[in-house]
LUMBALO-181940 format. One record per residue (C-alpha): x, y, z; chain. Coordinates in pm, whole numbers, always signed. Layout:
N
PT     c1     c2     c3 sese
PT      X      Y      Z    A
...
This chain:
414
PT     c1     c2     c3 sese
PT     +0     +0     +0    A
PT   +156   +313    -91    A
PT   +232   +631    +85    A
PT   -122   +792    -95    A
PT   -347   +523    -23    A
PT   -259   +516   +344    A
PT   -331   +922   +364    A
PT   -667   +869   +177    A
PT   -754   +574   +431    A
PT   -642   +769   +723    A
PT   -861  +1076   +669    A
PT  -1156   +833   +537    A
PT  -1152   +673   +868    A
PT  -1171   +974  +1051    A
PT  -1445  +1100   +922    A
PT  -1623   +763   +914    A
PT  -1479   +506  +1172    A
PT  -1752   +326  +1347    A
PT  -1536   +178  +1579    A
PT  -1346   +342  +1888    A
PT  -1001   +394  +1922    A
PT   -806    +83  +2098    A
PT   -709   +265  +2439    A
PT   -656   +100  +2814    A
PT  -1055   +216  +2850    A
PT  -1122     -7  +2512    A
PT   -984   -270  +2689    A
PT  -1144   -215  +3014    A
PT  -1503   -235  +2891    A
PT  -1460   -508  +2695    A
PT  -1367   -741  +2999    A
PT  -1663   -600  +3136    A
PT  -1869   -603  +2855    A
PT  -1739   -989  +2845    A
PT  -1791  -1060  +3236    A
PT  -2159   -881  +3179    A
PT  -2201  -1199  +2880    A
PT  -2134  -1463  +3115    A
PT  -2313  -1367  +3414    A
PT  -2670  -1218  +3235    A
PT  -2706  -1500  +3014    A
PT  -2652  -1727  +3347    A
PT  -2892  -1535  +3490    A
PT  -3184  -1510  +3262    A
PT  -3190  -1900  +3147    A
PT  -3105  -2057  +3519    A
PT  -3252  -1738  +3740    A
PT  -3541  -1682  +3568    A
PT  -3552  -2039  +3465    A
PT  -3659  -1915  +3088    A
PT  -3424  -2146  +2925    A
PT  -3183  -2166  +2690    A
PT  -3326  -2219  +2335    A
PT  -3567  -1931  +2446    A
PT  -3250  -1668  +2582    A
PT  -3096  -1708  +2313    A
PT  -3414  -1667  +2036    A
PT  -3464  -1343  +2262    A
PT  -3084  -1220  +2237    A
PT  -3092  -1316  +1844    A
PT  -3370  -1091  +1767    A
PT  -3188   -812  +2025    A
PT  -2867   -847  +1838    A
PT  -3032   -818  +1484    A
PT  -3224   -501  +1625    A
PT  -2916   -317  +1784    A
PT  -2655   -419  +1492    A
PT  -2940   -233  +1279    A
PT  -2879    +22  +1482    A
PT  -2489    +45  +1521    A
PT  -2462    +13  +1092    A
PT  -2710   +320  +1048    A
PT  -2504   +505  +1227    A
PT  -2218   +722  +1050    A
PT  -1987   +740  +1346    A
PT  -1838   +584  +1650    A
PT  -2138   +633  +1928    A
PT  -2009   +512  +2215    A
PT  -2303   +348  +2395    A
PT  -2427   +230  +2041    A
PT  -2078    +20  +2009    A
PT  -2088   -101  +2357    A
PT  -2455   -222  +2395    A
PT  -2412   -362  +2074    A
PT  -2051   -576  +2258    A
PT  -2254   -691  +2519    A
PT  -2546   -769  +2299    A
PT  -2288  -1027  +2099    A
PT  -2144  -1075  +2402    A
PT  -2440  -1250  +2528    A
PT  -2583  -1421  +2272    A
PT  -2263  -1575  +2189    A
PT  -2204  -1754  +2504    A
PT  -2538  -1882  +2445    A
PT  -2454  -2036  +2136    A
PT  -2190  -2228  +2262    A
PT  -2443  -2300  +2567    A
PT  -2640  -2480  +2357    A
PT  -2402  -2676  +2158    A
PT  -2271  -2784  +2518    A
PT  -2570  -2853  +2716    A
PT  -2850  -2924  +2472    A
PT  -2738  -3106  +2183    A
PT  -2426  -3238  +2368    A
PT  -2139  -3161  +2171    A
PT  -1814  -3179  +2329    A
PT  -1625  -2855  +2443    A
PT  -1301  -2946  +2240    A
PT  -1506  -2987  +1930    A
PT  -1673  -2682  +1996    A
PT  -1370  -2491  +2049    A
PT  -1190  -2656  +1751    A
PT  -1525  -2550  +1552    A
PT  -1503  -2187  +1639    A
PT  -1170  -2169  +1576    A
PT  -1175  -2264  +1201    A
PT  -1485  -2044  +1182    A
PT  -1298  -1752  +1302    A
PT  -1043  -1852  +1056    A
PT  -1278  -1845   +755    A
PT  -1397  -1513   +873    A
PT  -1024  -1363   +879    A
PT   -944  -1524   +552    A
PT  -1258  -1426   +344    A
PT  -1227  -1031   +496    A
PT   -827  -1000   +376    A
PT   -879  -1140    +97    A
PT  -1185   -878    +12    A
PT  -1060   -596   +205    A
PT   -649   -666   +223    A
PT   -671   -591   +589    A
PT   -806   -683   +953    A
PT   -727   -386  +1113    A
PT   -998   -294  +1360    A
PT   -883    +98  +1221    A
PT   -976    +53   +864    A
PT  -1346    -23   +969    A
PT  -1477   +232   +692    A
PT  -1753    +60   +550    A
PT  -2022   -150   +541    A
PT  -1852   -460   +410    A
PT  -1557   -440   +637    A
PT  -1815   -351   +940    A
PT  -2018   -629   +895    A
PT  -1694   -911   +860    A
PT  -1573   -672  +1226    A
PT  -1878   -774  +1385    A
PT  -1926  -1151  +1260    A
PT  -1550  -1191  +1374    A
PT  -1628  -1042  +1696    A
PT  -1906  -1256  +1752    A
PT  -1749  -1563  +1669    A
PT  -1414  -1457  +1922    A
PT  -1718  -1472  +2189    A
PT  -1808  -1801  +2123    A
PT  -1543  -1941  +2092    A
PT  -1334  -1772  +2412    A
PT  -1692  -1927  +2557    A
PT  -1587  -2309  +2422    A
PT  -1234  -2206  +2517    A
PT  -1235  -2065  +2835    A
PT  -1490  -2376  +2946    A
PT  -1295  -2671  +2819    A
PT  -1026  -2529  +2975    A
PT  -1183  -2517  +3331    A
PT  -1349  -2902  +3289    A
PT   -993  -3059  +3197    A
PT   -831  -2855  +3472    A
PT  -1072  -2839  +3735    A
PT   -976  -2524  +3863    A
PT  -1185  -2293  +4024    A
PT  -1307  -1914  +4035    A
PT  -1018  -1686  +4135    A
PT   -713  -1938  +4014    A
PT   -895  -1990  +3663    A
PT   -876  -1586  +3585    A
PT   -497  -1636  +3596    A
PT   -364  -1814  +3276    A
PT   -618  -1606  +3077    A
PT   -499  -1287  +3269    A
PT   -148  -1427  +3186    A
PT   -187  -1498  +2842    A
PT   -342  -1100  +2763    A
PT     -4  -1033  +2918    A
PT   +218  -1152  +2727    A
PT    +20  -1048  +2397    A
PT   +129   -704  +2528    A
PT   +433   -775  +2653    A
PT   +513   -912  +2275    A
PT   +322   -554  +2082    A
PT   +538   -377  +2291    A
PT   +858   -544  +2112    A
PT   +708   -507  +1837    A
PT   +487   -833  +1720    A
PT   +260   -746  +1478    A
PT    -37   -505  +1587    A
PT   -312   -621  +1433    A
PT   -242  -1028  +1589    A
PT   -190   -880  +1927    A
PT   -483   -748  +1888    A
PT   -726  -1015  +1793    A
PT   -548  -1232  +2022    A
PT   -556  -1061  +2315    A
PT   -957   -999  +2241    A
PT  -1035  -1391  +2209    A
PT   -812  -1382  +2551    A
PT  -1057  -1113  +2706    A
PT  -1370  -1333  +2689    A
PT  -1264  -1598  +2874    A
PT  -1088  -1356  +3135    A
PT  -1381  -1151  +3169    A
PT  -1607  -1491  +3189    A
PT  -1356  -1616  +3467    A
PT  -1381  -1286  +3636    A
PT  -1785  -1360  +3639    A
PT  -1784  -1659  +3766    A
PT  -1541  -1560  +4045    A
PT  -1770  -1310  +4171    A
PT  -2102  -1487  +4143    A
PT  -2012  -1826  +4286    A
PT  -2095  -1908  +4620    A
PT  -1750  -1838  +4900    A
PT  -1775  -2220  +4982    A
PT  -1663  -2247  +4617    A
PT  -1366  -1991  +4629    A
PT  -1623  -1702  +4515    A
PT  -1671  -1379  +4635    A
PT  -2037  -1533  +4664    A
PT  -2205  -1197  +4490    A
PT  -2449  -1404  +4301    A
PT  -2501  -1357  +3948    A
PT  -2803  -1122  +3987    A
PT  -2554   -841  +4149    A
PT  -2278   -932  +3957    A
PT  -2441   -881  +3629    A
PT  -2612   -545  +3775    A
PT  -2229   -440  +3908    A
PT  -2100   -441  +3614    A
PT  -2334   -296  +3375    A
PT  -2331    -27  +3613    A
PT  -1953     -5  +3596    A
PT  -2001     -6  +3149    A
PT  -2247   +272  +3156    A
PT  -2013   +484  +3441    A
PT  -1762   +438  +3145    A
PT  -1947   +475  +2876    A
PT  -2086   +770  +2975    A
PT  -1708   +912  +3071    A
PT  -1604   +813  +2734    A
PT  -1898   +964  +2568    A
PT  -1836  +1311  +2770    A
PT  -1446  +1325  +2723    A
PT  -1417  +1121  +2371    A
PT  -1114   +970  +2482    A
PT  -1193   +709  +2222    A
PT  -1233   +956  +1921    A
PT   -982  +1077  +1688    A
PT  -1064  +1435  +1587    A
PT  -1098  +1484  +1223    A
PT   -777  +1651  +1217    A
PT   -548  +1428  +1464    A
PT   -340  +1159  +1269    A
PT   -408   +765  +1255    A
PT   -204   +594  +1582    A
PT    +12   +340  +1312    A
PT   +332   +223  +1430    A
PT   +540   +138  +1086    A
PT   +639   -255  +1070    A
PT   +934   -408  +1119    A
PT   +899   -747   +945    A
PT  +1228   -902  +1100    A
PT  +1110   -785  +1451    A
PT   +742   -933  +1359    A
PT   +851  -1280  +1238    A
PT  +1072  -1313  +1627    A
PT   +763  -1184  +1810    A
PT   +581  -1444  +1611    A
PT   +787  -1705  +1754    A
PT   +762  -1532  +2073    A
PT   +377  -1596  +2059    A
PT   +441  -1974  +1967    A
PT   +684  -2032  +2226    A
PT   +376  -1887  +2447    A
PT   +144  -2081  +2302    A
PT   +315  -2407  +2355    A
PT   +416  -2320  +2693    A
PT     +8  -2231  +2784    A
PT    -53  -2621  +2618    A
PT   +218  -2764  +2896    A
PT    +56  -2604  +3183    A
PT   -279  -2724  +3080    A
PT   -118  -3079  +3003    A
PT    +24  -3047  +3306    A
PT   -333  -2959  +3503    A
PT   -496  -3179  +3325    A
PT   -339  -3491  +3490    A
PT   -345  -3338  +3850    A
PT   -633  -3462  +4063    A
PT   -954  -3304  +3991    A
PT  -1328  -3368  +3982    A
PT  -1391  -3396  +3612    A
PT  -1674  -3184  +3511    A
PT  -1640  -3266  +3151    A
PT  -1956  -3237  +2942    A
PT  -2139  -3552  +2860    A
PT  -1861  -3775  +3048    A
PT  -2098  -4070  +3217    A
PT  -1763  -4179  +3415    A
PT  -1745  -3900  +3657    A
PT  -1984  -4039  +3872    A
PT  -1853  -3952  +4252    A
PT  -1738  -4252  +4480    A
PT  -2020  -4233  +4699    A
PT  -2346  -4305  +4473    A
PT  -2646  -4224  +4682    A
PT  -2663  -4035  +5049    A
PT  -2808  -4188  +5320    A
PT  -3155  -3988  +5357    A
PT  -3124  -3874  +5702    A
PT  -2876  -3697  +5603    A
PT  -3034  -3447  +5354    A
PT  -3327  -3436  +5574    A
PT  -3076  -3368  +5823    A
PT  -2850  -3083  +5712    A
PT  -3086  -2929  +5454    A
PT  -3441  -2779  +5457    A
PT  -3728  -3038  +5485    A
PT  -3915  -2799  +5206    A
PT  -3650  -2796  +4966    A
PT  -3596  -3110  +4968    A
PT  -3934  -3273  +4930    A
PT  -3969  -2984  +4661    A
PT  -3630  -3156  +4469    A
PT  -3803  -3489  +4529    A
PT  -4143  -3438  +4399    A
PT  -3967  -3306  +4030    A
PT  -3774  -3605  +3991    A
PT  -4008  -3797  +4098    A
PT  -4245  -3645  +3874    A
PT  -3984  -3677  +3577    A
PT  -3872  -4065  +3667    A
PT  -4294  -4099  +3599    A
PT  -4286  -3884  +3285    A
PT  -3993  -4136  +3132    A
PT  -4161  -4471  +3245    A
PT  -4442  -4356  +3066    A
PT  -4273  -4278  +2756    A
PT  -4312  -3899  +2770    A
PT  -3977  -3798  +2687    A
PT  -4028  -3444  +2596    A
PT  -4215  -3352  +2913    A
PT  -3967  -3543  +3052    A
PT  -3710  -3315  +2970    A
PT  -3969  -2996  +3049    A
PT  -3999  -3140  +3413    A
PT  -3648  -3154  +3482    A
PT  -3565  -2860  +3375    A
PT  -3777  -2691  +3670    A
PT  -3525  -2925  +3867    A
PT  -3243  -2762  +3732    A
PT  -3394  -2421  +3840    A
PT  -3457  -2485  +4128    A
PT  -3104  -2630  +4241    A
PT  -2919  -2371  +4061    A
PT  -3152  -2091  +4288    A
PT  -3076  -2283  +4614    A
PT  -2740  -2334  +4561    A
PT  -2614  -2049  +4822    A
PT  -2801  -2121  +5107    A
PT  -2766  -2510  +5054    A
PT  -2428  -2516  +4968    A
PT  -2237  -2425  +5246    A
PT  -2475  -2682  +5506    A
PT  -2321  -2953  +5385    A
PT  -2111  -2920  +5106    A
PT  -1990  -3281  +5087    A
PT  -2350  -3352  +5040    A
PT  -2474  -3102  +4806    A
PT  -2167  -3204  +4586    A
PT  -2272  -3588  +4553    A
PT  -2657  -3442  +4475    A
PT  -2510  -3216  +4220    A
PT  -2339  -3461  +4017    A
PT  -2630  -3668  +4052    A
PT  -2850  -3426  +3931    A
PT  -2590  -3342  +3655    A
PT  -2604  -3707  +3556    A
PT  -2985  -3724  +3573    A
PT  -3007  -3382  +3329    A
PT  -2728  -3510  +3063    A
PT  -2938  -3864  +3070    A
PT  -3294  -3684  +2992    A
PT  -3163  -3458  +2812    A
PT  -2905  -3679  +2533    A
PT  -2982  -3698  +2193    A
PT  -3102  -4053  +2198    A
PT  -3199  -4150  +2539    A
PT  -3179  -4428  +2692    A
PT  -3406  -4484  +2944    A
PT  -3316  -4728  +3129    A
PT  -3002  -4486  +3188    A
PT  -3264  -4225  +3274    A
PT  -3442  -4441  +3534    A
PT  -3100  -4543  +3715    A
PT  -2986  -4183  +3733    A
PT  -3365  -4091  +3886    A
PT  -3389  -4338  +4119    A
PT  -3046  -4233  +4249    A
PT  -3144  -3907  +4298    A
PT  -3470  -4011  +4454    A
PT  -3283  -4227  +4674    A
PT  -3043  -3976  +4781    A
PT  -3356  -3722  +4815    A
PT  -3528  -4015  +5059    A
């Protein structure tokens, strides 16, 4: 490109760049925006038990309606760009919800899914627009391959960030760190001069599982290593904290170039670009180790679909649910299984899988006042009830498999 073309691009995108300018505060909303993803969606299909086929129909129809919105536009706007982040932001980790939990498809596949998708996406833009800078975002073409890419980096940091917690098995707080780690030493490797347009789009893949970490670490429950928050509050925390910035960036325009101020483009260095390029795979292969390494450390394995994680101890003696937790909530968890173990006998699959979803509600609401009773015990009816969902739920039950998982649970339940 020569000297000409890059002064015609540079004042065309500052009279018509629709995205903001990549600053710390860029990077500051988009964990949150990311954190917001994880937590809301959580919230909406467990809370408010409205499910995920239907959260995710909802956030479709959102998304089309607000990405309307952000393409009419003929500038940046900054709480048009943002609501439209957390828009994607949602309704990608739904997506991948879905693949994982309804129609059962493992989280490595997932992940290895999105990642060729994302691929596609990069390779048709360059070779239609020559470039993936997130600065050349000029028109509507180049907008609309910016905002498929994005959504696809949500779901699969979603895939990602989850198979990397169920081969692992760590937990809220100590999973934010090798995301955290990894953003790091993206920086670390722009700064000595890798290639500014990888650094970027790898350390915003690296932001949603961060910022999905960072939601799960505040909403889980303290006898799980949260800050026990909940995912109501943690979800209204920080969409408070986006619109506090939003509005500071929409007061200031921080994130605007002025018509007349020149493009922020640091000139290559192709020799410097192909070491930091081994830097990155020297990162990347030291990242697989660790999770090699984790992977073969004791853990509970929480892996999707995996009917041989069943915990040592199979059932609970009944006294001692009765004992340690509420007589109402129990007999509540009872009567729902015991309604779906009826629903399967009887050969009504599909209102099988209705039923048990209220169970599934319900647990998920109770889980931080039960939790910490007895958490020895509420961790043997979890898995059960895991086992019992993944049974009713698989794409071609079996249900005698569905009746032994039930009656489990029932027995457990008294």
């Amino acid at each position: 490109m020569t000297e000409t073309t890059n002064s015609q691009v540079g004042a065309t995108r500052r009279m018509l760049s629709k995205v903001p300018e990549v600053t710390l505060w860029f990077w500051i909303i988009k964990i949150l925006c990311t954190t917001v993803g994880e937590s809301f969606a959580d919230w909406i299909n467990t809370t408010l038990g409205v499910g995920l086929n239907l959260t995710a129909l909802l956030f479709t129809v959102v998304l089309a309606a607000v990405l309307g919105w952000q393409l009419r536009l003929d500038r940046y706007v900054p709480f048009v760009y943002w609501l439209t982040v957390v828009v994607v932001s949602v309704t990608g980790t739904l997506y991948t919800d879905i693949l994982t939990d309804n129609l059962s498809v493992p989280l490595a596949l997932s992940t290895s899914v999105f990642a060729a998708l994302l691929a596609v996406v990069f390779g048709i833009w360059f070779v239609r627009e020559r470039t993936l800078s997130i600065h050349s975002i000029v028109s509507t073409p180049r907008e609309l391959f910016y905002w498929l890419a994005v959504l696809v980096t949500f779901a699969l940091g979603t895939a990602a960030g989850d198979w990397t917690l169920t081969i692992t098995g760590w937990g809220p707080g100590v999973s934010v760190l090798l995301p955290a780690g990894l953003i790091a030493a993206v920086a670390l490797g722009w700064r000595l001069g890798a290639n500014a347009v990888l650094a970027f789009w790898l350390a915003y893949i690296l932001t949603r599982p961060l910022g999905a970490n960072l939601g799960d670490w505040f909403a889980s429950p303290t006898a799980d290593h949260g800050l026990g928050v909940g995912t109501a509050a943690t979800s209204v925390i920080f969409l408070v904290a986006i619109l506090a910035t939003v509005l500071y960036l929409t007061r200031t325009r921080r994130d605007v170039i002025s018509a007349g101020q020149p493009a922020a483009v640091t000139p290559a260095e192709p020799a410097r670009e192909r070491l930091m390029l081994g830097y990155y795979g020297v990162v990347a292969v030291l990242a697989g180790a660790l999770l090699v390494w984790a992977s073969a450390q004791p853990h509970a394995d929480t892996s999707a679909g995996d009917e041989e994680s069943a915990p040592a101890t199979t059932s609970l003696a009944p006294q001692q649910t009765t004992t340690h937790f509420p007589a109402s909530e129990i007999t509540k968890f009872r009567t729902i299984t015991q309604d779906t173990l009826t629903k399967v006998q009887a050969g009504q699959q599909n209102d099988a899988k209705t039923r048990i979803k209220d169970l599934e509600t319900a647990w998920d609401q109770d889980q931080d006042t039960l939790q910490p009773m007895d958490k020895a015990a509420w961790d043997v009816l979890d898995s059960q009830i895991d086992h019992a969902l993944k049974a009713v739920r698989a794409n071609t039950p079996d249900p005698v498999t569905e009746s032994q998982t039930l009656t489990t649970l029932l027995t457990s339940l008294g």
